[in-house]
N, C-alpha and C positions, 0 to 999 in steps of 0.2 A: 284948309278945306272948309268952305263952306257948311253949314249944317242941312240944304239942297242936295248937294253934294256928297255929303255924309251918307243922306239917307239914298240917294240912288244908288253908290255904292256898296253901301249893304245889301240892298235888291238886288245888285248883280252877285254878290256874292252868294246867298241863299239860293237863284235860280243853276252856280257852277255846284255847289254842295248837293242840290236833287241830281243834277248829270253824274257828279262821282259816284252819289249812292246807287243807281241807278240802270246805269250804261256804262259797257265796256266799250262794247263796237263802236259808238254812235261817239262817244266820249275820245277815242282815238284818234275818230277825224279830227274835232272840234280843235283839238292841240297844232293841228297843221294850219289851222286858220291865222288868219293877221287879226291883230287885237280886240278891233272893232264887231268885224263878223264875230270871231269868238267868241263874245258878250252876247250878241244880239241871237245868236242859236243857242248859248244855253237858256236866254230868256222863253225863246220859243219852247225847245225840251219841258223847261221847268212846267209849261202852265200845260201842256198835254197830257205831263206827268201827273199834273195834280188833279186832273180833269179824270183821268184813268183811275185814281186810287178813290174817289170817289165810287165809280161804277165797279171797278173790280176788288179792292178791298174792303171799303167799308161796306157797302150794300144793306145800310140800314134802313127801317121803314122811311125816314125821311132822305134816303138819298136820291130821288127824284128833287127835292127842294133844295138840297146843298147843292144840285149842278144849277137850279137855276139862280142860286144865289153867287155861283162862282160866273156864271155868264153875266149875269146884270154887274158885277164889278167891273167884267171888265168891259163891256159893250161902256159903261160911265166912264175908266180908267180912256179909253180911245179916247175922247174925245176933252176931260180935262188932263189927262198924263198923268194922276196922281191916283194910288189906292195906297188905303191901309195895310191891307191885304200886298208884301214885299213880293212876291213872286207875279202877282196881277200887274204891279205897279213897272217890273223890268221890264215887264211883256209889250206892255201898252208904249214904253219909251221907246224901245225896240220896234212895235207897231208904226207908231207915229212917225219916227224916221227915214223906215224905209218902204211905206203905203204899203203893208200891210192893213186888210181893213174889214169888213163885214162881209165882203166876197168868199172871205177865206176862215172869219170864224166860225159867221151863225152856221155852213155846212159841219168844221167841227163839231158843234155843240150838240147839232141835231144827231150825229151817228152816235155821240158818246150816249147822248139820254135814249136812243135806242136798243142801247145794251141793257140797262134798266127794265127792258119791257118784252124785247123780241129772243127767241129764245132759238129758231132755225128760220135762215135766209132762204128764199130762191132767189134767183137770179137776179130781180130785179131788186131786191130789199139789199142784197151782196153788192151788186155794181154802186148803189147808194152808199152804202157804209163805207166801201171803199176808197169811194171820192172822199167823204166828208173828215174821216180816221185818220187817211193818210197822202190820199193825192193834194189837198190844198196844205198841208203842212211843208209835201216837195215844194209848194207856190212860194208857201211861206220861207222857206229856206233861201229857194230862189231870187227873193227880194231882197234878202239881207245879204245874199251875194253881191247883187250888184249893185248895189247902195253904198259898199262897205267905206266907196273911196268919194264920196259925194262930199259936195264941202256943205260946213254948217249953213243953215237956210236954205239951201236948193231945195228943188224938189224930188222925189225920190226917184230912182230909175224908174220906167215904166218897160216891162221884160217883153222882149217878142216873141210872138206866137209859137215857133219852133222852141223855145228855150223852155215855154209852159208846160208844152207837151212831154218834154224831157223829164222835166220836174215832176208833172203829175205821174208819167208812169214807174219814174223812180221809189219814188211815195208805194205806188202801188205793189213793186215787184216787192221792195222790203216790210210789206205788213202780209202778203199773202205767205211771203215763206215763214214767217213768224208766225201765221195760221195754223200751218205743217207741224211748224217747232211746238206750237202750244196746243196742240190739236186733244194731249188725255186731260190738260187741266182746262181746257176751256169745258171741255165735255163732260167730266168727271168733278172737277171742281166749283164751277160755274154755269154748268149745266145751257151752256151754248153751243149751237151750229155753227157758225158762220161759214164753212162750203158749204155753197150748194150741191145736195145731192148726193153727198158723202156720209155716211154714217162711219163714226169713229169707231163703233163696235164689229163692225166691219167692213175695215178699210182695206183698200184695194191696191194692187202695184198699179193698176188703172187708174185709181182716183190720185192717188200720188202725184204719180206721170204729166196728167193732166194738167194739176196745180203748176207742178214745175215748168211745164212748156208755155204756161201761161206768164210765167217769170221770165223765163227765157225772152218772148217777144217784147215786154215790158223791157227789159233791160236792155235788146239793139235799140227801143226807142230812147232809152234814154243817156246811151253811149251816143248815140249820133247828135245829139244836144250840149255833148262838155266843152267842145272847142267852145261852144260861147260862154263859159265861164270865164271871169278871171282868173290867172295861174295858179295862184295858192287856192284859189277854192274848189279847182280843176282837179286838184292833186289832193284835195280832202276829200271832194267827192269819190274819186276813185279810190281813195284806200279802206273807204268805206264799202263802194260795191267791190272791192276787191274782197272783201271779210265774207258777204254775205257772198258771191261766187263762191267762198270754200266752202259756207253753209250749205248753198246749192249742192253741190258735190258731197258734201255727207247723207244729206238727205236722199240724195236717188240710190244710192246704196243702203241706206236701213231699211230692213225690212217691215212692212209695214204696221207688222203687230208689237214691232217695238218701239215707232214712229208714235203713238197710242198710249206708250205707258211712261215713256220719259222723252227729256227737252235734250235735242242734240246740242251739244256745244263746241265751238273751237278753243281749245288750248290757250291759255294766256301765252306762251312763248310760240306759238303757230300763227296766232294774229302778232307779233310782233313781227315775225321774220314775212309775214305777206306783207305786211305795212311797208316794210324797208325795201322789200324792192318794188312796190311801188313809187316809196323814194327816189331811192335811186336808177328807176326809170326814168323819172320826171326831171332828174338832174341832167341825165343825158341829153334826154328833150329838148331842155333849155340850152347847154351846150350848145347842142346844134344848129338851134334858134341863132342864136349868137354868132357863131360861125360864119351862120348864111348871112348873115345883116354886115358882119366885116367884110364878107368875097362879093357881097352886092355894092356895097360903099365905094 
């Protein structure tokens, strides 16, 4: 092994260590992924990760200055591939591969240092955040999908319009119901809005309702987008919105002043047994694929 090599490999490794510590859900798909993709999302995970504990953990007077000092690593990392900084440096390899690029960070960057400052959204400050948080992250996911089987030197996939759409509202259905989920410690802890229009001290089966329908649409749009995945990353993206679907479903059912004081969560053995048969749907699927390609031949 190279000592190049050395050091990239340790960056991947540091960027799977933030997803284990981290993420269960998201960390579940990631294991269904083919090697390459697998690397390249927990790169992506890692540096969002670290962008968040910034804004939501530490919240020190200078944490306005450590996001800009985590952005300018990596807006340099783009463009040489190299940071000190191990988590910037996977990001940026990850980036570089599969064009990923300023389309999809400076929006990140911009909603996380909005957290820093903005304390209740309307409308328009929420559909902002929302893109920047989470729908260009779907993008960025997106790309390291279908990049995954690119040969070295090419140039990256470039994703079609339909497949962005998919992506972004994916992004979107899984941070708003994380909104719901975090909705007493955003409010109570951190002292954030982010629905509009909701007040967490008196929250609504309406205001609830709303959020979820709003997931709901989010999510036909973003089912009607997987056939254009690749198979393995068809079948991680579903077992992933299969997860947050159970979440759905817990969440229309609590009521809403318990919704307020604690985070719903699925079962570690609940997300195992939705996982497997999303498995083993996806086994079938291909079977049948198969099937047909023999009775067509």
């Amino acid at each position: 092994m190279t000592a190049q090599r050395r050091y990239d490999t340790t960056a991947a490794r540091a960027s799977r260590a933030v997803l284990r510590t981290y993420s269960t859900s998201f960390g579940i798909g990631t294991r269904l992924l083919p090697p390459r993709s697998r690397t390249d999302i927990e790169a992506v995970y890692a540096l969002v990760r670290l962008a968040d504990e910034v804004v939501d953990t530490y919240r020190g007077p200078d944490a306005a200055a450590e996001l800009d000092q985590l952005e300018a690593q990596t807006a340099r990392a783009l463009v040489t591939a190299y940071s000190t900084n191990v988590v910037v440096h996977a990001f940026a390899r990850a980036a570089r591969r599969t064009g990923i690029g300023h389309g999809e960070v400076d929006p990140f960057f911009a909603s996380m240092r909005a957290d820093l400052s903005v304390r209740e959204h309307d409308r328009a400050s929420y559909d902002r955040y929302v893109f920047g948080s989470a729908e260009v992250v779907g993008v960025m996911c997106l790309k390291v999908f279908l990049s995954a089987d690119a040969r070295p030197g090419r140039p990256p996939v470039e994703p079609p319009d339909d497949a962005v759409a998919g992506a972004r509202a994916l992004g979107a259905a899984f941070q708003k119901v994380n909104f719901l989920r975090d909705l007493g410690a955003d409010h109570g802890d951190l002292g954030r809005s982010y629905l509009p229009g909701v007040d967490a001290d008196r929250l609504t089966d309406g205001d609830v309702h709303g959020v979820l329908d709003e997931v709901r649409a989010d999510l036909a749009t973003a089912r009607a987008a997987l056939p254009l995945l690749p198979p393995r990353a068809r079948v991680a993206v579903e077992a992933t919105t299969a997860l947050y679907d159970r979440l759905l479903a817990d969440l229309a059912v609590t009521p809403p002043a318990e919704l307020a004081r604690r985070r719903v969560r699925v079962p570690g053995p609940v997300k195992a047994a939705v996982v497997g048969r999303v498995v083993a749907a996806a086994l079938v699927r291909e079977a049948g694929q198969r099937a047909r390609r023999v009775v067509g031949a």
